[in-house]
C-alpha positions in Angstrom: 0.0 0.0 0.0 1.6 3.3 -1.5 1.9 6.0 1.5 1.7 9.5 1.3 5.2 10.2 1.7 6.3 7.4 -0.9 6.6 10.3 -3.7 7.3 13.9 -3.9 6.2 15.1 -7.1 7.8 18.4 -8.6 5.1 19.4 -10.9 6.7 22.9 -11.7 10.3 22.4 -12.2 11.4 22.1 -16.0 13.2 19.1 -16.9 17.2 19.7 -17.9 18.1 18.7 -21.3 20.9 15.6 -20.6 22.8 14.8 -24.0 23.5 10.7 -23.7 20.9 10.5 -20.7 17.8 8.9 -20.1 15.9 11.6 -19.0 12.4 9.6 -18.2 14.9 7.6 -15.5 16.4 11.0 -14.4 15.1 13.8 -12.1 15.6 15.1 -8.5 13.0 16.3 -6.1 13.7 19.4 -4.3 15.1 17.5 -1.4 18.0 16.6 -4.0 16.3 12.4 -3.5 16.4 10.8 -6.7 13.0 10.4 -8.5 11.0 7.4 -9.7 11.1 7.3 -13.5 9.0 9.9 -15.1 6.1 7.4 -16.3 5.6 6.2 -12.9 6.0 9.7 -11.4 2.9 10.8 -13.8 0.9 7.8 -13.0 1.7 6.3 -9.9 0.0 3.0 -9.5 -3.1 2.7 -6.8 -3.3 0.0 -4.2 -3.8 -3.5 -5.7 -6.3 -3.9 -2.8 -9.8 -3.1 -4.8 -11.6 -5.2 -2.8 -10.7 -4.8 0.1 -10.3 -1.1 -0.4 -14.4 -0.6 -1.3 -15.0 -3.4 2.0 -13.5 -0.1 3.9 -15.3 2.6 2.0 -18.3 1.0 2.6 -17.6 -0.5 6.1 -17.0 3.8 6.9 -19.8 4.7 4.8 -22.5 2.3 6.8 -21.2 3.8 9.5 -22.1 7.5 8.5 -25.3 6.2 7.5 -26.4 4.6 11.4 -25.4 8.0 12.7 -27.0 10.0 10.2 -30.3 8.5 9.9 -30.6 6.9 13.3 -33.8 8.6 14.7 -33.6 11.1 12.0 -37.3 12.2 12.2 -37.2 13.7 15.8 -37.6 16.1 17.0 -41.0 16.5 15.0 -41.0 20.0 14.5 -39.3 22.6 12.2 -35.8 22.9 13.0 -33.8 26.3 12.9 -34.5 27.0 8.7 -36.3 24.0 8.1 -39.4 26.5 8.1 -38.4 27.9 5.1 -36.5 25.6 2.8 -38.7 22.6 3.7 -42.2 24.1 2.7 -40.4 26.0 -0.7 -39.2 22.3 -1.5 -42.9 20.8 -1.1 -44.1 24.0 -3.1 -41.8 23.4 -6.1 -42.6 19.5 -5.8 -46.4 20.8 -6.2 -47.0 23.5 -8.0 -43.4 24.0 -9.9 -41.9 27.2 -8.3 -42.3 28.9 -4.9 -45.5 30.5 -3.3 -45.6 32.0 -0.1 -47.9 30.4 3.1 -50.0 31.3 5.6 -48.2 33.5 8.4 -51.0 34.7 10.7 -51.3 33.9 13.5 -47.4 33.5 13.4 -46.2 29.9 12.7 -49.7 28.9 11.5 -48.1 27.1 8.4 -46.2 25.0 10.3 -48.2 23.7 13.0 -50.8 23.0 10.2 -48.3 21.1 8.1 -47.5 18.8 11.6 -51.0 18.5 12.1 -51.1 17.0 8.7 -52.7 19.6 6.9 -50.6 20.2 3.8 -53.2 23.3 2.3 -50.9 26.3 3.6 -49.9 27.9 0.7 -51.1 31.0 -1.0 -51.7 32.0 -4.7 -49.1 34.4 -4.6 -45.5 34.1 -5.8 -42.7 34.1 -3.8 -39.1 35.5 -3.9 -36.6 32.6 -2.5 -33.2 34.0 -2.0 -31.1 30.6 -2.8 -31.0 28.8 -6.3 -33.4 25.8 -6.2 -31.1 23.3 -6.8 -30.9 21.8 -2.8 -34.5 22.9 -2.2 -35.4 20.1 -5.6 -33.1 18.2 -3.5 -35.2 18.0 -0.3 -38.7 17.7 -2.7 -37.2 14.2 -3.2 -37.2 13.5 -0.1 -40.6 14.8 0.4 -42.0 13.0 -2.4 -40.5 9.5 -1.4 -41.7 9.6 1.9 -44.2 12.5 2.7 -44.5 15.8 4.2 -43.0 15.3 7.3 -39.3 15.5 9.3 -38.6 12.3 7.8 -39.2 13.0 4.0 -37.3 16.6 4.1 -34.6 15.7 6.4 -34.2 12.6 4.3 -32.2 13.5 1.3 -29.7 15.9 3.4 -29.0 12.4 5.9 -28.2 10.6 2.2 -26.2 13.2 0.4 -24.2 13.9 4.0 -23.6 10.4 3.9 -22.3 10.2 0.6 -19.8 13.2 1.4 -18.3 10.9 3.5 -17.7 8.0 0.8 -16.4 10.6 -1.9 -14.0 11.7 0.9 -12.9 8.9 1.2 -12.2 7.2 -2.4 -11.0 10.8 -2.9 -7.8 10.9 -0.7 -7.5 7.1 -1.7 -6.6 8.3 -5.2 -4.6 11.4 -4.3 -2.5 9.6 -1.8 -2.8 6.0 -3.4 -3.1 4.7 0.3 -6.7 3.2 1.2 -5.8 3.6 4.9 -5.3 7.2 4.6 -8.5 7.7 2.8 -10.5 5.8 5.5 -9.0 7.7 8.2 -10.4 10.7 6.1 -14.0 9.8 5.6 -13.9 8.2 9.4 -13.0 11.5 11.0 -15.6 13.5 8.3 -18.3 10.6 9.8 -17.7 11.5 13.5 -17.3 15.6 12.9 -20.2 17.5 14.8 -21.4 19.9 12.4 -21.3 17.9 9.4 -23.2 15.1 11.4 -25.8 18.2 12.2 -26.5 19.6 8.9 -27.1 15.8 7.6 -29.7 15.6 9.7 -31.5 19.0 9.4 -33.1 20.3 5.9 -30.8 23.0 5.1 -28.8 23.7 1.9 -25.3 23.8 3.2 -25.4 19.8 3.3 -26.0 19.8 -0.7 -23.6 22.1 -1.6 -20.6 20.6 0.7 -21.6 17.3 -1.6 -21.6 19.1 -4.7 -18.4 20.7 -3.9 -16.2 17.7 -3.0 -17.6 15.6 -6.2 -16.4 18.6 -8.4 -13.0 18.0 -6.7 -13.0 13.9 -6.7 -13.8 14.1 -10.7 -10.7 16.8 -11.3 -8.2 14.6 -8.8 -9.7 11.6 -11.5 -9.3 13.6 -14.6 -5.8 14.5 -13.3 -5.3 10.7 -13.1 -7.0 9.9 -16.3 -4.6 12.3 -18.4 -1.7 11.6 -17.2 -1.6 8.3 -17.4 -2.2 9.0 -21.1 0.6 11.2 -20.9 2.5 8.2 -19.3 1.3 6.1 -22.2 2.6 7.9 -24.9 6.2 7.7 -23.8 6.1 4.2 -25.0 5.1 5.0 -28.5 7.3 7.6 -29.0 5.3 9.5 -31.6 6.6 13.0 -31.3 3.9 13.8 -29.1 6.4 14.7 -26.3 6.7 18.7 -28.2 3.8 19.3 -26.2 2.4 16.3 -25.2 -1.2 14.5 -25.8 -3.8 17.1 -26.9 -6.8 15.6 -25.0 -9.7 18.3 -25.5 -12.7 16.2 -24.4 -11.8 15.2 -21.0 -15.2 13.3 -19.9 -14.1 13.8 -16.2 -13.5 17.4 -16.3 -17.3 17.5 -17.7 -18.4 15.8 -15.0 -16.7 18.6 -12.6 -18.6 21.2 -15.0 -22.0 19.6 -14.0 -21.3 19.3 -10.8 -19.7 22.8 -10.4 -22.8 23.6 -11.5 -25.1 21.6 -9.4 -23.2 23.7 -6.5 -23.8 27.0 -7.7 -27.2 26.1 -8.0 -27.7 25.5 -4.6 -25.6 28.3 -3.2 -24.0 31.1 -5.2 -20.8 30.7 -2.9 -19.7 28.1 -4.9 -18.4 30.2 -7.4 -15.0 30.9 -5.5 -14.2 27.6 -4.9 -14.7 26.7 -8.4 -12.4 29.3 -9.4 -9.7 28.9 -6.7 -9.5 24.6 -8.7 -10.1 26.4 -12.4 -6.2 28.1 -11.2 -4.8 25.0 -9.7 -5.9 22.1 -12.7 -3.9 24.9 -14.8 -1.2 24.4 -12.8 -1.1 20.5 -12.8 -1.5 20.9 -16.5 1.3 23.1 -17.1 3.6 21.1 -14.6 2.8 17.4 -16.3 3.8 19.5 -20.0 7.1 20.6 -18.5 7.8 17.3 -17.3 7.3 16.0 -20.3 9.8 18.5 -21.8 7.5 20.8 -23.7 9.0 23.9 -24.8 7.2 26.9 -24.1 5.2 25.0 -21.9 3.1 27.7 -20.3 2.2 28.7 -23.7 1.2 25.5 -25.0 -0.7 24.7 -22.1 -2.5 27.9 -22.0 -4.3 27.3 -25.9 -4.3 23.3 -25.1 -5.7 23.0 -22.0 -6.5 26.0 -20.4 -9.0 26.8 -23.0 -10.6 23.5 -23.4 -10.7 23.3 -18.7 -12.8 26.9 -19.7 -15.2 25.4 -21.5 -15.2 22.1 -19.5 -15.7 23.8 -16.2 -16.3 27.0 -15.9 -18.8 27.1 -19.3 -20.9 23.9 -18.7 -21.1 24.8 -14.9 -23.0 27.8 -16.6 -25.3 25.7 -18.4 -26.1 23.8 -15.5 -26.5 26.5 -13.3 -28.9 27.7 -16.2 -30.6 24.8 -17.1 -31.6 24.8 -12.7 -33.8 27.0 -13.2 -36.0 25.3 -16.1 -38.9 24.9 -13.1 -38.5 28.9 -12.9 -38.4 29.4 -16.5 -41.4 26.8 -17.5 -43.2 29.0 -14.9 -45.3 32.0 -16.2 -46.6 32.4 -12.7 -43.2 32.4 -10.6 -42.2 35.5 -8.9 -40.8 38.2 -11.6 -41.6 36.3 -14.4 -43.6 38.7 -15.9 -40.6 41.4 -15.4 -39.8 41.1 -18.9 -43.4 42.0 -20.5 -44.0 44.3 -18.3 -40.6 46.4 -18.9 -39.5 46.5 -23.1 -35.6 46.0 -23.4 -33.8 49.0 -24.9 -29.8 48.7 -26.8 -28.6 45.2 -26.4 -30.7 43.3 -24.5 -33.0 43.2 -27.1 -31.8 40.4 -28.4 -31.8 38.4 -25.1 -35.3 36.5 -25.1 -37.7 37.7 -22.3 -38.1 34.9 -20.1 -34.3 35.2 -19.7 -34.4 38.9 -19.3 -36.7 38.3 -16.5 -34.6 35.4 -15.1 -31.3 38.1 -14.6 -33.6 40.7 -13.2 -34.6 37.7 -10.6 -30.8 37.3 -10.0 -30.5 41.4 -9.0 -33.1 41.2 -6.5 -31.6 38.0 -4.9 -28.3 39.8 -5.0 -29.9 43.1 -3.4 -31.3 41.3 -0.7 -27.6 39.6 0.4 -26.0 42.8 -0.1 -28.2 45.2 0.7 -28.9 47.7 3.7 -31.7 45.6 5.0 -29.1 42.4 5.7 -26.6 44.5 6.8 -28.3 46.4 9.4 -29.5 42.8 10.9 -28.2 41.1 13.4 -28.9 37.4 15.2 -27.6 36.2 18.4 -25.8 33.4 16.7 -23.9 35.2 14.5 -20.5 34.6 14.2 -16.8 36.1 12.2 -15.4 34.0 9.9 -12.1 34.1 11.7 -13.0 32.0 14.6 -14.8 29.6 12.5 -11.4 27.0 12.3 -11.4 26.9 16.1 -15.0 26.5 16.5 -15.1 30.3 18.7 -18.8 30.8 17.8 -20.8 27.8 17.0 -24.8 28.1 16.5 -28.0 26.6 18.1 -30.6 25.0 15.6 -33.1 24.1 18.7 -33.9 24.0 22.4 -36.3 23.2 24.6 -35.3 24.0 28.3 -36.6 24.4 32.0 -38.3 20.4 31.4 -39.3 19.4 35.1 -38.3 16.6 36.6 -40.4 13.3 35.8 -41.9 14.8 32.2 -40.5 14.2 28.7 -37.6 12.0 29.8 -36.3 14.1 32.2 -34.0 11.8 34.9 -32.7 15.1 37.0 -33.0 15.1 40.6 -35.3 17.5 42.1 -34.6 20.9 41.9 -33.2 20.7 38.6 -34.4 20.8 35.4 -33.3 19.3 32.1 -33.4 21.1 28.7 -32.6 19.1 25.2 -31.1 21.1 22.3 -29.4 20.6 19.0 -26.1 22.6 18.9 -23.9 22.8 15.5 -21.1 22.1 16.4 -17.6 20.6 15.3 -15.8 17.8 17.3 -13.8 20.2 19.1 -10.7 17.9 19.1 -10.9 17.4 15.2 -11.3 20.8 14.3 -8.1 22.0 16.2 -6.3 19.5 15.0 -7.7 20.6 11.6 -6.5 24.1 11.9 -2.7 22.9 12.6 -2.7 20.0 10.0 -4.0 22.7 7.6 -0.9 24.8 8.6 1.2 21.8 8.3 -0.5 21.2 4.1 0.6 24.9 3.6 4.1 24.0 4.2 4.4 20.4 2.6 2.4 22.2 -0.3 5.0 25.1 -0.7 8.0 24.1 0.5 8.2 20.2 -0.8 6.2 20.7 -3.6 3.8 18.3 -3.1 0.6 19.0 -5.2 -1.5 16.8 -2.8 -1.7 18.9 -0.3 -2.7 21.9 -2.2 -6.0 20.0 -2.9 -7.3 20.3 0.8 -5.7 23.9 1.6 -7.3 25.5 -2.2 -10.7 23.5 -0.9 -10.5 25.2 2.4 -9.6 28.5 1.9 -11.5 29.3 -1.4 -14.4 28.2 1.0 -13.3 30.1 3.8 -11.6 34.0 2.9 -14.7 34.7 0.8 -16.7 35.3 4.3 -14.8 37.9 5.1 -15.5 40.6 2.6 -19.7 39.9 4.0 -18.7 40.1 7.7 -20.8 43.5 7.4 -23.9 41.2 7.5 -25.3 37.7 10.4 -23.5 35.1 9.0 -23.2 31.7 10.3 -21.1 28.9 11.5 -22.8 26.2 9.9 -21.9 27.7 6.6 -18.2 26.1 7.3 -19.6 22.7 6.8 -18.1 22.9 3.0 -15.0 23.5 4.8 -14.4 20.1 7.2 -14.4 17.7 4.1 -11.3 19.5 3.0 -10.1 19.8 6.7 -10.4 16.3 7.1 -8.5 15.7 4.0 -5.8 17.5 5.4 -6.1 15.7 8.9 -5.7 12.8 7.3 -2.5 13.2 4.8 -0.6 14.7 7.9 -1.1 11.9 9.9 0.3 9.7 7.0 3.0 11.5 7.5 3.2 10.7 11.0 2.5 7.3 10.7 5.5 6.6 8.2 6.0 4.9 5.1 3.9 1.9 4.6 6.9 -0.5 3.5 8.1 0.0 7.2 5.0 -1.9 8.2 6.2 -5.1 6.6 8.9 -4.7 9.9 7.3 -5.5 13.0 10.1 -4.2 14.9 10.2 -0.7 13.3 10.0 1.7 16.4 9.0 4.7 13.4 6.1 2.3 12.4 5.0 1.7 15.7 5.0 5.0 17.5 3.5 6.4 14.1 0.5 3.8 14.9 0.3 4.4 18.3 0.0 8.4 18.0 -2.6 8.1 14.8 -5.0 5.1 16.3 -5.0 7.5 19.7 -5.4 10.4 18.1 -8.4 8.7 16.0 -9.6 7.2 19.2 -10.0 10.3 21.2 -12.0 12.3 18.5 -14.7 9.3 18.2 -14.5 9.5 22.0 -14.8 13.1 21.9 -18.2 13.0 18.8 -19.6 10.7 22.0 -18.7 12.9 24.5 -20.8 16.0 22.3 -23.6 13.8 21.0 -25.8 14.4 23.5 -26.0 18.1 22.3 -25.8 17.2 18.6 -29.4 14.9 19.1 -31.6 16.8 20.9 -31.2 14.7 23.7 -32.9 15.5 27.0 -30.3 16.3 29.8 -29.9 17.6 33.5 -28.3 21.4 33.0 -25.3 20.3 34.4 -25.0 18.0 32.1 -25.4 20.6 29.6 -23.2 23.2 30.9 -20.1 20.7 31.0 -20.3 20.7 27.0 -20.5 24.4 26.6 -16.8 24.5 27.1 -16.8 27.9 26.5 -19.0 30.8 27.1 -19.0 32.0 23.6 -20.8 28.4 23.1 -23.9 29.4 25.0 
């Protein structure tokens, strides 16, 4: 089993012309270690343990799913958001685009909806400030199994779940070790807040999918053309002047539609996209220079940047478009009559109404996030961006307190009373750890130039610094959830590190293997211990107060 430290790829540094030399058995990292042959170094082979590999992924996977959908339709009420996304999912399911409900007396909609009562909507359109991609999402839920907690929290259990699987086959091909991999998706399955918004019907859950399958397809289209690069070195067909042209690259397609599928649930998608449209330009260019291209960055710019344009950033645009076909098929959604009711002057003439009226949707949504209105709000759970990697601010999605003695589960002794709540928060333990291992990617990334690394620290921060130019307006911690994949990615390659190179496993007697072992399986050990220790405040569990206050670890928790 290939370990993450078994090869240090230079993808930037230009092979030397050697007269007489071999130069696809030549090459130095920037440690000065001699380098596998360059074939091998393009494509290095994945574990030969396929079975046994997917036995793990699955084995992890279950295992996110017990957690995720164990008791997944309590508490039966409207958690947090729920109010809004699930009834504008059962609306679309419905009637095809979003209508407004009953609001009077306040909360009237909902308690008519648990009653059973489904009539709660009025004839009037209404403006929904989130593409409908994840809200389609939830439908499905909703029209599997019903207008209830079950069906709209039901799809955001199966998609979190499947986060964890993608994680995990993910780092299996970046690092070509399917232990490392496992310990990513395993510490994914036991973080707090991802756990939390997989069992709640928000959007966040559906983009953080969305996001990381972009990412898996480019790691596998990386994969896919270089070992075609590999390939042709053994015909020797000239091809190495710039290497194989390879314009239809199904897997970066695939990252176009799912790029796409993002942005359609939430506009921040769009900086992550284009923090990985920088770095597959990157891997492009460095696999032509080690190929010896001349003028490599030129080449590459007309033979692949163009073609990852239209593969990403263009068919993300179609998708994104094509989204809103519910809107667009819709002559009664909100705004759709924008068009008819204002003629087009100059230009957009020639852009048909329908979509004229679609862009003029897309200003008010934007007015509404950037506006005075949202930035003169404020919530008590807001919280900065900046603490959000040490979990300084986390947010409550429900809570029921001052439950007496003797009712509703409650096992305090007398005199004190229990509450249950449901708390997003990250595994404290994992997070930290996060932060440093991140810190720790930056430098293997940089300094060793090892492109794996970048993966988790472009994921992170492209979903991270964005925040900080809207820190004038409530946002939220839960909105880091598309952050902890990536963190756990990074988690887990640093603890490769730690654990050593796999070959030293084959003897028993290695003290580097064993202490390596000993520190990761602890280290592994106390953050399940630690998702345990929280779980009580992740589940809406009824609890004494004391109970209560010794998880609120700090006051900025309460």
């Amino acid at each position: 089993m290939a370990d993450v430290t078994a090869v240090i790829e230079d993808d930037t540094a230009q092979p030397a012309e050697l007269p007489g030399e071999d130069r696809e058995t030549l090459g130095r990292d920037v440690l000065g270690r001699r380098l596998p042959p360059l074939k091998e170094r393009l494509y290095p082979p994945m574990p030969k343990d396929f079975e046994g590999g997917w036995i793990a992924t699955l084995a992890i996977t279950a295992l996110a799913a017990i957690l995720r959908f164990w008791n997944l339709g309590n508490p039966v009420k409207f958690v947090f958001d729920e109010t809004y996304y699930a009834k504008d999912a059962y609306s679309l399911l419905k009637h095809g685009y979003a209508l407004q409900f009953i609001d009077k007396p306040e909360g009237a909609a909902d308690k008519a909806i648990l009653a059973g009562n489904l009539d709660v909507f009025k004839d009037t359109p209404s403006l929904t400030v989130h593409p409908e991609v994840g809200k389609w999402m939830i439908a499905a839920g909703e029209q599997l199994f019903g207008m209830n907690t079950f069906g709209w929290r039901f799809m955001p259990a199966l998609f979190g779940t499947l986060t964890v699987l993608l994680v995990i086959r993910t780092v299996r091909r970046m690092t070509r070790s399917t232990l490392i991999g496992c310990i990513a998706g395993l510490l994914l399955a036991v973080d707090g807040l991802h756990f939390v918004m997989s069992r709640v019907a928000l959007l966040d859950i559906f983009l953080a999918f969305w996001l990381v399958a972009a990412v898996s397809c480019l790691v596998a289209d990386r994969d896919w053309t270089r070992r075609r690069h590999a390939d042709s070195l053994e015909h020797r067909d000239g091809s190495r002047k710039i290497g194989r042209w390879l314009l239809i690259r199904p897997w970066r397609l695939a990252a176009g539609v799912c790029f796409g599928l993002a942005l359609g649930t939430k506009w921040s998608a769009v900086w992550v996209m284009a923090g990985f449209g920088i770095l597959v330009f990157a891997w492009d260019l460095g696999a032509r220079r080690a190929l010896g291209a001349r003028r490599a960055f030129i080449k590459s710019v007309f033979v692949d940047g163009l073609p990852a344009f239209v593969s990403i950033v263009l068919v993300a645009g179609i998708t994104y478009t094509a989204t809103w076909t519910g809107w667009l098929l819709h002559d009664n959604a909100y705004d759709h009559d924008y068009a008819a009711n204002h003629p087009a002057h100059g230009v957009m003439k020639v852009i048909p109404d329908d979509f004229r009226s679609l862009i003029h949707y897309h200003q008010e949504v934007l007015a509404f996030h950037t506006g005075d209105y949202i930035k003169n709000a404020t919530h008590p759970y807001q919280s900065h961006p900046a603490g959000w990697p040490i979990v300084a601010r986390p947010i409550g999605f429900d809570a029921v307190n001052d439950i007496k003695p003797g009712t509703d589960g409650c096992t305090a002794k007398a005199g004190v009373n229990c509450l249950s709540v449901i708390s997003a928060v990250g595994t404290p333990l994992l997070w930290w750890a996060g932060a440093l291992a991140l810190i720790a990617a930056l430098v293997f990334w940089i300094a060793q130039r090892d492109w794996r690394f970048g993966i988790p620290i472009v994921g992170f921060f492209t979903c991270w610094i964005p925040w900080f130019f809207f820190d004038d307006r409530p946002i939220f911690f839960f909105y880091a959830v598309t952050m902890i994949p990536f963190t756990c990615m990074a988690l887990a390659m640093v603890l490769g590190k730690i654990l050593g190179p796999a070959r030293q496993a084959l003897q028993a007697s290695t003290p580097r293997r064993l202490v390596g072992s000993a520190v990761v399986g602890a280290f592994v050990v106390l953050v399940v211990l630690n998702f345990a220790y929280i779980w009580p405040i992740l589940t809406d569990k009824v609890m004494p107060h004391p109970d209560w206050l010794n998880r609120m670890w700090f006051k900025s928790w309460i």
